[in-house]
Every structure is written in structure tokens, then in C-alpha cells.
N, C-alpha and C positions, 0 to 999 in steps of 0.2 A: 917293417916287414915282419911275419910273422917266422918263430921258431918251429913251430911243428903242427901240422894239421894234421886232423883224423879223415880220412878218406871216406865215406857211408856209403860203401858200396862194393863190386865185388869184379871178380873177373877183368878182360882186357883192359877198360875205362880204369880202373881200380890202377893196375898195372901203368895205365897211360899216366895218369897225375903222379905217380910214385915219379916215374923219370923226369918229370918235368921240377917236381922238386928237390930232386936232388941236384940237379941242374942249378936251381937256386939260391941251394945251401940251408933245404927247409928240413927237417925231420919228419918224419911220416910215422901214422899209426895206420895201422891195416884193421879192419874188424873183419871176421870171418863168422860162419855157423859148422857146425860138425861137417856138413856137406863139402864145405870147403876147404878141408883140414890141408890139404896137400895141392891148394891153388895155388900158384906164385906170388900172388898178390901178398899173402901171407909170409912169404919165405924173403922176397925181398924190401919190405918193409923196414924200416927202423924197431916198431914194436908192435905186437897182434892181438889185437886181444878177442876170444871167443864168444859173440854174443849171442849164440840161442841152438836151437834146432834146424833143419831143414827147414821146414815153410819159412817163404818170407815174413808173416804173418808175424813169426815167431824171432826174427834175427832181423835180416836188414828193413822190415818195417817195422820194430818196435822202437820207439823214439826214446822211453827211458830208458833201456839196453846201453843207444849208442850215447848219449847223453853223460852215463855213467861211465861208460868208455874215453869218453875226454875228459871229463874230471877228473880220473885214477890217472890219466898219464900226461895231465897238463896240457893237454892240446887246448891252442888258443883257437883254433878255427876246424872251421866241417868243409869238408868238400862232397857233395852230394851224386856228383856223377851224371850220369842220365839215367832214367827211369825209380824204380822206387819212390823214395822220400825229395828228389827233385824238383820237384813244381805242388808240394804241397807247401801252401801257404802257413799251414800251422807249424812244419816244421822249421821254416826261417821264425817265424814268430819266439817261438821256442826256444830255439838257440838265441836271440835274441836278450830273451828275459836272465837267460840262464849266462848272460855277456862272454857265448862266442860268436863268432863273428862264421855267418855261413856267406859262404862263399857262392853268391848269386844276388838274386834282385830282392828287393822289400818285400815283406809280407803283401801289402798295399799291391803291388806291382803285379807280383802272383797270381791275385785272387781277379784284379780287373783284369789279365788276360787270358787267365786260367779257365772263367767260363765266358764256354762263344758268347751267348746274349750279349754280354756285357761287354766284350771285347769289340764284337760289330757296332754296340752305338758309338763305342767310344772312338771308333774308326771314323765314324758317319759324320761323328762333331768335329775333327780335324782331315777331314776332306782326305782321307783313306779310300779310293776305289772300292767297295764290296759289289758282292753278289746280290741282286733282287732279291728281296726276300721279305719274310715277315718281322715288324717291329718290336723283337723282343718276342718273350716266351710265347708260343701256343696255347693258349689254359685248353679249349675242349675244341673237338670236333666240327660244331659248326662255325667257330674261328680259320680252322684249319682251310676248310671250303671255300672263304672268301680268300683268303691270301692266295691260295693255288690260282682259282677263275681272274683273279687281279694280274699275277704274273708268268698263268700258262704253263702249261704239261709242259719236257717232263721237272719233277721237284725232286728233293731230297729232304729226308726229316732227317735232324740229326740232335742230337741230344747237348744240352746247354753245358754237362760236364764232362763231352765224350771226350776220347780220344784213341789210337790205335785201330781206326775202322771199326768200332762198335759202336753199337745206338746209333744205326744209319738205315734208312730206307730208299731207296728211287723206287718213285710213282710216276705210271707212265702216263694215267688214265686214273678220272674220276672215281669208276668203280670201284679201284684197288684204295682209294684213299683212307677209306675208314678201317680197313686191316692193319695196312702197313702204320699209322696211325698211332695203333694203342700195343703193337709189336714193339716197337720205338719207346713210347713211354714203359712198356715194361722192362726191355732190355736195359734201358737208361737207368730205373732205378735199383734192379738189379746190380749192372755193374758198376753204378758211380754212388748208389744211392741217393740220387736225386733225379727224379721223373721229367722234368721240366725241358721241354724238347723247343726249336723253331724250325721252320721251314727256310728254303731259299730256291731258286732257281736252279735249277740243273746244269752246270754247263757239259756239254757234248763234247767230246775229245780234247780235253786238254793238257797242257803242260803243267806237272809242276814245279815249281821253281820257286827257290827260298833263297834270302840275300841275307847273309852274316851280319850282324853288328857289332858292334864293340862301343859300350859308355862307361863312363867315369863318375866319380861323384861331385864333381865341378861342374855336370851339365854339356858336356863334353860327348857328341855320339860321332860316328863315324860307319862306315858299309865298309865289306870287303868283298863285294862281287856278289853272283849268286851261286848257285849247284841244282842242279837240274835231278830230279829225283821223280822222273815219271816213271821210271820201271820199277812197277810193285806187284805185288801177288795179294790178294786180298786183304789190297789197303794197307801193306805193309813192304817197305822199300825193299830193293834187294842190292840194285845199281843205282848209284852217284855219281856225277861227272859235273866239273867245273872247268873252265864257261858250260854254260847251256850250248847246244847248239843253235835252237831258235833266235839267241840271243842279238840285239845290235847297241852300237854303244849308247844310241838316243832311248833306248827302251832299258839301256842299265841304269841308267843316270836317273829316268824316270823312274823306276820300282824304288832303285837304291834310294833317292828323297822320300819316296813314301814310305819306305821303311825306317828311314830316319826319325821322321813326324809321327809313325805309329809306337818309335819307343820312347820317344821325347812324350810324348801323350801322357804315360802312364810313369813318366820319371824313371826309368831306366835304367839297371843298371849290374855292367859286368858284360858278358855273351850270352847272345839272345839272336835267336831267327824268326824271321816274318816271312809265314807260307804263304803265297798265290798261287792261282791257276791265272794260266795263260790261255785264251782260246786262240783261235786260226789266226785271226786278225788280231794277234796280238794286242791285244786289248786286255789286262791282265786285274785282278780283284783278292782282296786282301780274303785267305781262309781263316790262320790262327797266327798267334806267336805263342816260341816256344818260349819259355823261360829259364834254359839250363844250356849245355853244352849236346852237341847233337852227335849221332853215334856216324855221320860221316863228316864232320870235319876236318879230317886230313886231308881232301882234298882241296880246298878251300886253304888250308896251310903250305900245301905244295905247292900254289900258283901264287901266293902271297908271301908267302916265307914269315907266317908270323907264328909264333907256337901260341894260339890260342887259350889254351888252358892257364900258360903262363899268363896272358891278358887278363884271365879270370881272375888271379890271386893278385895280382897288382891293383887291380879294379876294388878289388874286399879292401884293401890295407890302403885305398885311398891315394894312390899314386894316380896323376895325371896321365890321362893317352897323351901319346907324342901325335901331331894331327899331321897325318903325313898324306902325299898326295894318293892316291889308288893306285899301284901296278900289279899288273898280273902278266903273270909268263906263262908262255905252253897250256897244257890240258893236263888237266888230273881226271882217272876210275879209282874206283871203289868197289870192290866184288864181297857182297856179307857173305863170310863162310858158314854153312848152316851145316848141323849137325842134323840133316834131313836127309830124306831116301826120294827124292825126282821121280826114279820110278813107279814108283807109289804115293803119287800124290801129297810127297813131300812129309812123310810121316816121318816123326821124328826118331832119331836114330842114338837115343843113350847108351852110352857103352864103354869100353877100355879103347883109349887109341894102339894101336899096338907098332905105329910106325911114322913118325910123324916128320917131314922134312920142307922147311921152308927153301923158295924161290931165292935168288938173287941177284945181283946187276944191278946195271946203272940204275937209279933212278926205281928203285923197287924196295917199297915199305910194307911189312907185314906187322900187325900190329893184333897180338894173341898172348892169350894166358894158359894153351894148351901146349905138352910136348908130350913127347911117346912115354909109354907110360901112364898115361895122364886120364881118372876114368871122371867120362864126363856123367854130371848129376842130373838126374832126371826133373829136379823142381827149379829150375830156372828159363831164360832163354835158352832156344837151341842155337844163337851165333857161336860158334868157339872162334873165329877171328876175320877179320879184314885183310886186305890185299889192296895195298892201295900203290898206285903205278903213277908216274908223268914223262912227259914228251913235250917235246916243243908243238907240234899239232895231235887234232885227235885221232889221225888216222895212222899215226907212230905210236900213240898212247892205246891204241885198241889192237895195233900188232904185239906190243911191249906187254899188254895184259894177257894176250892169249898165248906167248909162249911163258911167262910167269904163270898162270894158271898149270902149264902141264908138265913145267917143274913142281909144283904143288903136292905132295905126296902125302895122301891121309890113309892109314888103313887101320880097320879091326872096325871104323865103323863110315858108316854115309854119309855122305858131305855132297853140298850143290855145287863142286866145282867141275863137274861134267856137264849143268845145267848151265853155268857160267860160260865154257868154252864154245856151248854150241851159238852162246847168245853173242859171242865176239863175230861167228860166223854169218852172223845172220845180216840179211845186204837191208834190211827195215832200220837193222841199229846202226850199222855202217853209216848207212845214208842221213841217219837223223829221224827217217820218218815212225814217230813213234809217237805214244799220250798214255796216258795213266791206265788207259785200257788194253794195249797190247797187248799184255801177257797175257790178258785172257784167250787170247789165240794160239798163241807161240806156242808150237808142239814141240816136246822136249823127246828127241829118240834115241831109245837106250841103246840101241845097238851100232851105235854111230861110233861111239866111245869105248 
């Protein structure tokens, strides 16, 4: 087992692996940027070291920064987090050459899932469910035309290195296809710098729904359920809940093998999620895999009882999974606290916390790197924390969130947990009946609250 990891990353996740390691009896290095001088991450670390400025640009994605940072203080391993330097392949490469041991999947493993193209054939050859769609990259336009009239309005272009709802199109209708088109290839190389888009089939209202894995370096995979992550706001989650409610145990058992076979595919290995949409008729199709650790996994650990993260570093240092059978107890929410204004179409709201008081009770996990005091920096995400709740059902787990939400107390700046309480209220999420498109309706009214 390892003696000390360098953490490459910041805020609550930063926070999250800090206790998981001490838990372990591991030493932790924290890296921070100026912005972060007075995050906790930094404060309760073993040791911190400062690498850059504000822009990530300049700190948490500069690779010889944190590189230099594990060398000066011995760390034998990286722990990446989610987002930043996480799912780039160059930087497991890298720590790799430079013999630390980053804590995730192979460079190899990265790159064949990291871009769609290559991740859908590689789906297609081990009998992965996808979505209709085109064989690989779109080069030009009149490519584009035959693949649509093959597999019928409406499509979606999405870009071969997208991710976070960018480099995405729906075309409803032929006419629009040559705009939406080279929108797509622009945005794509813009923000991945690589142009290289495909098409697929549209599906119409669905669910989505990601199932946990966990592999070892013996060859060794295993599922731990799914989590249900249809409530987003443009393309970006907001609510998580494990079980799904559409879920039955014939249709866990099926996703849960395909997801097995989609990480066994590409040799797997560590924690890692395989996203589907599910339509009506549950009939469900492989989107992405992630390659790192997902920012709702706690619930998925409250219905499981496994500290995942902890899976992660076990998984690096080569220890065997224990193959245990699957149980899951009760229902887990997940409410992202965003440091946003709802009334205002969700503008973000940088500022000084000036009052900050967490929920608690039974069975109530809040998992943040903010406290009063605490001013948050304008160049990162605007989550400042999670709120994650269980119950033995979901209709105890969604009364247990809505009065934990209104012990929730943030002031001096805007947070979504007024957009969150209203969403407990509402009888579409009660019921289940929801898809990846609801929000776009769900009117949030300020004067409720």
C-alpha cells in the first residue's frame, strides 16, 4: 500500500480522498493555486504545496507543476479527482514514465474510451447495446446526409472528444443539417481541439442511467448498481438517486453485464462508469464511460456501503476486489449545491459565505469544502457542496432531503437549494415520471420560498 499520495485537484473531491486516506493510514499532499490559499483541502492535508495562479491553465492543469510537487515531497501516487487532469490519457502516461503510480485506468484504457468514436466501435465488437448511428467519424457533409436518411430525424451531432454537453447538436429536419453540422465541428475544435464529430440517432425522452464498476488488475470487474441521473439543466446533472426508479432487477442484471463487458473490453481498471439512456420501453444503449471517480458517488456508496474512493487506491497498489455478491439497501439523493442565483437563470453567484450551517440526522451526509467565512473563487466550478441523504425507500429519502435541504443555511451568497426544495415538491419527481428533458420545463418560483 502506498505511504502518501498527492491529491491533483481541489475543493470537496480534494477534501473527500484526504478522509478516505487517512482512514487508511495514507499521508496526503494537497496542491493548491493562490485562489485556494484558504480551502480546507489545503488546511487539512498532511502537506500543501502551492502550484500556480488562478486559471487552471496555470495550477491544476499544469502537469509539470504537480509532477514537481510529488517529487519534492515523496509522494508515491496522484490521485486525480474528477474533472481537470482526470481522463486525460497523457497524464497517466506521464506519471507513469516519471514511476508514480496514478490512481486510475491505463493510459490505453483512457484514450479507447475517452473518444466516443472509438469507444462506440469498441462497444459494437463486444456486443454493447448503442445507439444507431454513424460508423465512426463524419469527414464532410455529404457523409452526414446519408447517415441521417439511413437512420431518420430526429439526430444529434456530437463531437468525437466532447464532453459536458458541448459539441452537441439535435437536428430535427434535413434543412437544419448543414448548419447544425459545421456549428458542431467548430465548437468541437474549439473546445477539445479536435474537429472530428459523429452522428447517432436521437433518442426521445430518456433516462439516464450509469452503473458503477469496480476492476482490479487480476481481471477482476464487478457492478455496483446504477444511479439514475436524468435531472440536468443543460446537459449538466444536478440530481442523483440510487436505484433508479425505472429500474427492475432483470433490466439491472442486464445493463450491470454490459457494463461489465464494456470495461473488460478495454482492460479496465480501478472505478469507472458506463453511461446509458434508457427509452420508454426500456430498452437501454451504451453513451460513454467515464474513466475516473464521479462527482455523485456517494450515493451509490450509501446503498452499498463501499467507500469507493478507497476501491480506487486499492485497485492502483494492486490488491485484489473481494467478489462479493451485490446488495443494496434503501435509496440514496444527491442535491449539487451550486453557488448560483435560480432566479436569474442560474447566474453564478461568487462571493463571501457569510453564514454557513450544515443539516443533520439520521442518515444525512454533506460532503463540502466551504464554511462561513469562506469566499468562494470565481475561476472554478460553481458546486460549493453535495447533500447527500438515504432511507430505506425513496419516498422517505425525498421527505429526508426536503427537510435537510431547509436546514441547509447559506447566506452572503446564492445557492440552488431553493431550486432543490421546490424540486422535492414537485409530484413529476415524487412519481418518477421524469427524462433528461424535464428541467427544461420545471418552472422554478421565487416567491414560494
Amino acid at each position: 500500500m502506498f505511504n502518501k499520495i498527492l491529491i491533483a485537484n481541489r475543493g470537496e473531491i480534494a477534501l473527500r480522498i484526504i478522509r478516505t486516506c487517512k482512514e487508511m493510514g495514507i499521508k496526503t499532499v494537497a496542491v493548491y493555486s493562490t485562489a485556494d490559499n484558504d480551502s480546507l483541502h489545503k488546511k487539512f492535508a498532511d502537506e500543501a504545496v502551492c502550484i500556480g495562479p488562478p486559471p487552471s491553465k496555470d495550477s491544476y492543469l499544469k502537469i509539470p507543476s504537480l509532477l514537481a510537487a510529488a517529487e519534492i515531497t515523496n509522494a508515491e501516487a496522484i490521485h486525480p479527482g474528477y474533472g481537470f487532469l482526470s481522463e486525460k490519457a497523457e497524464f497517466s502516461r506521464i506519471c507513469k514514465e516519471h514511476d508514480i503510480t496514478f490512481i486510475g485506468p491505463s493510459p490505453d484504457s483512457i484514450s479507447n474510451m475517452g473518444n466516443k468514436t472509438m469507444a462506440k466501435e469498441t462497444m459494437i465488437r463486444n456486443e454493447v447495446p448503442v445507439v444507431p448511428g454513424s460508423d465512426g467519424v463524419v469527414e464532410n457533409i455529404e457523409d452526414a446526409r446519408k447517415v441521417c436518411e439511413e437512420i431518420g430525424y430526429p439526430v444529434i451531432i456530437k463531437a468525437s472528444s466532447g464532453g459536458g454537453g458541448r459539441g452537441m447538436r439535435i437536428v430535427r429536419a434535413a434543412e437544419n443539417l448543414q448548419k447544425s453540422y459545421s456549428m458542431c465541428k467548430n465548437e468541437a475544435e474549439s473546445a477539445f481541439d479536435d474537429p472530428d464529430v459523429y452522428i447517432e440517432k436521437f433518442v426521445e425522452d430518456p433516462h439516464h442511467v450509469e452503473i458503477q464498476v469496480l476492476a482490479d488488475q487480476h481481471g477482476n470487474v464487478i457492478h455496483l448498481g446504477e444511479r439514475d441521473c436524468s435531472l440536468q439543466r443543460r446537459h449538466q446533472k444536478i440530481l442523483e438517486e440510487a436505484p433508479s426508479p425505472l429500474m427492475t432487477p432483470e433490466l439491472r442484471e442486464e445493463m450491470g453485464q454490459a457494463a461489465i463487458n464494456a470495461a473488460k473490453s478495454v482492460d479496465y481498471e480501478g472505478a469507472g462508469t458506463v453511461e446509458f439512456l434508457v427509452d420508454k420501453n426500456k430498452d437501454f444503449y451504451f453513451m460513454e464511460m467515464n474513466t475516473r471517480i464521479q462527482v455523485e458517488h456517494p450515493v451509490t456508496e450509501e446503498i452499498t456501503n463501499y467507500d469507493l474512493v478507497a476501491e480506487q487506491i486499492k485497485a492502483a497498489a494492486g490488491v485484489e476486489l473481494e467478489q462479493k455478491e451485490l446488495k443494496m439497501r434503501g435509496h440514496a439523493i444527491e442535491c449539487r449545491i451550486n453557488a448560483e442565483d435560480p432566479e436569474h437563470n442560474f447566474r453564478p453567484s461568487a462571493g463571501t459565505i457569510e453564514v454557513f450551517h450544515t443539516p443533520g440526522g439520521h442518515s444525512v451526509r454533506v460532503d463540502t469544502h466551504a464554511y462561513a467565512g469562506y469566499k468562494i473563487p470565481p475561476h472554478y466550478d460553481s458546486m460549493i457542496g453535495k447533500l447527500i441523504v438515504s432511507a430505506p425507500t425513496r419516498e422517505d429519502a425525498i421527505k429526508r432531503m426536503r427537510r435537510s435541504l431547509e436546514e441547509f443555511i447559506i447566506e452572503g451568497v446564492k445557492t440552488t437549494i431553493p431550486y432543490h426544495i421546490q424540486l422535492m415538491d414537485d409530484e413529476n419527481f415524487q412519481q418518477g415520471k421524469f427524462n433528461t428533458h424535464y428541467l427544461d420545463t420545471f418552472k422554478f418560483n421565487p416567491d414560494r420560498n
